[in-house]
C-alpha positions in Angstrom: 150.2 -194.1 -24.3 148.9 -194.5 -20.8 146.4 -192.0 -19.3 147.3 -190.5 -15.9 143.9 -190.6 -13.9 144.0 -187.2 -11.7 141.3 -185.4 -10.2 141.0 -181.6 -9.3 138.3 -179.8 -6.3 136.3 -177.5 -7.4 133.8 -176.0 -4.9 134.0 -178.9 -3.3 133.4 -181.6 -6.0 136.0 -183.5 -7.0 136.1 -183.5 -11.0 137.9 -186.2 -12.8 140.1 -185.4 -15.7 142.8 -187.8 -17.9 146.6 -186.4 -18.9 148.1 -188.7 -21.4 150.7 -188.0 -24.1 154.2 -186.2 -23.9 154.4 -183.7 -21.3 155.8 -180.9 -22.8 154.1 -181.5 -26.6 151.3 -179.4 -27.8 148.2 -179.5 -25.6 144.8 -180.5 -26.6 142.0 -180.0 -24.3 139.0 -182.2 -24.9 136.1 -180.5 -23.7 132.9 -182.9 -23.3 129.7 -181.4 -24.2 126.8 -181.6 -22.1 126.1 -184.9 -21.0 129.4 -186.5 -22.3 132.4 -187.7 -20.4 135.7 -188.6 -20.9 134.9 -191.9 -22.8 133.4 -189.9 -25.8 136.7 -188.6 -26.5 139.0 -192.0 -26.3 139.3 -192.9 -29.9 140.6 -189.1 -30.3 143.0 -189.4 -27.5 144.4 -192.4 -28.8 145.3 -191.1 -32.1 147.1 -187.5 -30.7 148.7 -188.8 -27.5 151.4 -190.3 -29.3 152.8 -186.5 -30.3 149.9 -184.2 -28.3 149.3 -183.7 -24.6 146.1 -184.4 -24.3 143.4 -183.6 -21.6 140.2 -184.5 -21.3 137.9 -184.1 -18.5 134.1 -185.2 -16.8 132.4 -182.3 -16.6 130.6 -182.1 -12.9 127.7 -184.6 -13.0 129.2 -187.0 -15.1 131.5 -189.9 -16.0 133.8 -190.1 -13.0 133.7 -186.8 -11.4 131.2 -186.1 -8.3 127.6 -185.9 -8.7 126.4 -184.1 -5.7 122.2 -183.6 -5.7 122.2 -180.5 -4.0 123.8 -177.8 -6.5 123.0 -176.2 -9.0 124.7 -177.2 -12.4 125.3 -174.2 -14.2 127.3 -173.0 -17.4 130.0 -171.2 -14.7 130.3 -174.2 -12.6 131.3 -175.9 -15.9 134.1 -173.0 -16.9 135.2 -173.0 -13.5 135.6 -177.4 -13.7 137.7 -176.6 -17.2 139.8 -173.7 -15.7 140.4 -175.4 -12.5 141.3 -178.5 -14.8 144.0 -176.2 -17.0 145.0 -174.6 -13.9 146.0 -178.1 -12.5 147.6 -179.2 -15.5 149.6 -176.0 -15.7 150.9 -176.6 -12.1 152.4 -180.0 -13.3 153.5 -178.3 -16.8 154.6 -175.8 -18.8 150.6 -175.4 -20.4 150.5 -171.9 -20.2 153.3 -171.8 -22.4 152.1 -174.1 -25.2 149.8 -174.3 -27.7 146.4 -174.9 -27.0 144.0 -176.1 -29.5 140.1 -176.5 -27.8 137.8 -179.6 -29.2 134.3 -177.7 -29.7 132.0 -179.4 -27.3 128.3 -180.0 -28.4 127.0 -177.1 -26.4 128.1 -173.7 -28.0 127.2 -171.9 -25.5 128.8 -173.6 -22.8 131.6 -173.4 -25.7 131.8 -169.9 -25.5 131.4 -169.4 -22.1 134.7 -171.9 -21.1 136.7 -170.1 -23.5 136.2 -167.0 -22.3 137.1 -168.2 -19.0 140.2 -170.1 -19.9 141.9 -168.7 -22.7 142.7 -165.5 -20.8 145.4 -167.0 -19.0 147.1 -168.6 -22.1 149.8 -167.1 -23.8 149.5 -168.5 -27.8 146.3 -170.3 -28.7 147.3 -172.3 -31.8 144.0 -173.1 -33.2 140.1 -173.6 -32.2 138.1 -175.8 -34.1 
């Protein structure tokens, strides 16, 4: 399954993210951890998108997304980057209204801190792992 290459603005920086898989399947949001971008999740990608929707994104800094020197790169630039990414993908979907299953990325606090940040606007959250 082909990856749709689409990027979102957030404060400014222009932050990559990949949409691949059946648009109105289940969703899975691949969250990189810090200092990971979207290539650390292909192998994953390629075994859901075949029955998941599946998003994953470069955090600001990193893989394809902007990497200004002259901000500070913070835990809620990050959740804002993942909720401007989901807000994005909702405008082109029906996301809010599907299940959402978030990859753990290797930072648990950054973890936490996205979720609390993006899951508010979800209606069923099928799993979190």
């Amino acid at each position: 399954v082909k990856a749709e290459s689409k990027r979102v603005l957030v404060d400014g920086i222009s932050v990559f993210y990949q949409d691949s898989g059946p648009k109105h399947a289940p969703t899975l949001v691949f969250n990189p951890g810090w200092g990971c971008d979207t290539s650390f999740w292909r192998q994953q990608v390629e075994a859901f998108s075949d029955r998941y929707r599946c998003i994953a994104l470069d955090l600001p800094g990193f893989g394809r997304s902007d990497k200004p020197h002259d901000i500070a790169y913070t835990l809620g630039l990050c959740a804002t980057a993942v909720k401007s990414v989901t807000d994005d993908a909702a405008a082109t979907d029906e996301l809010k209204k599907t299940a959402l299953k978030l990859t753990k990325p290797n930072n648990t606090t950054l973890n936490i801190f996205t979720l609390e940040n993006t899951l508010g606007k979800m209606e069923k959250v099928e799993q979190l792992s």
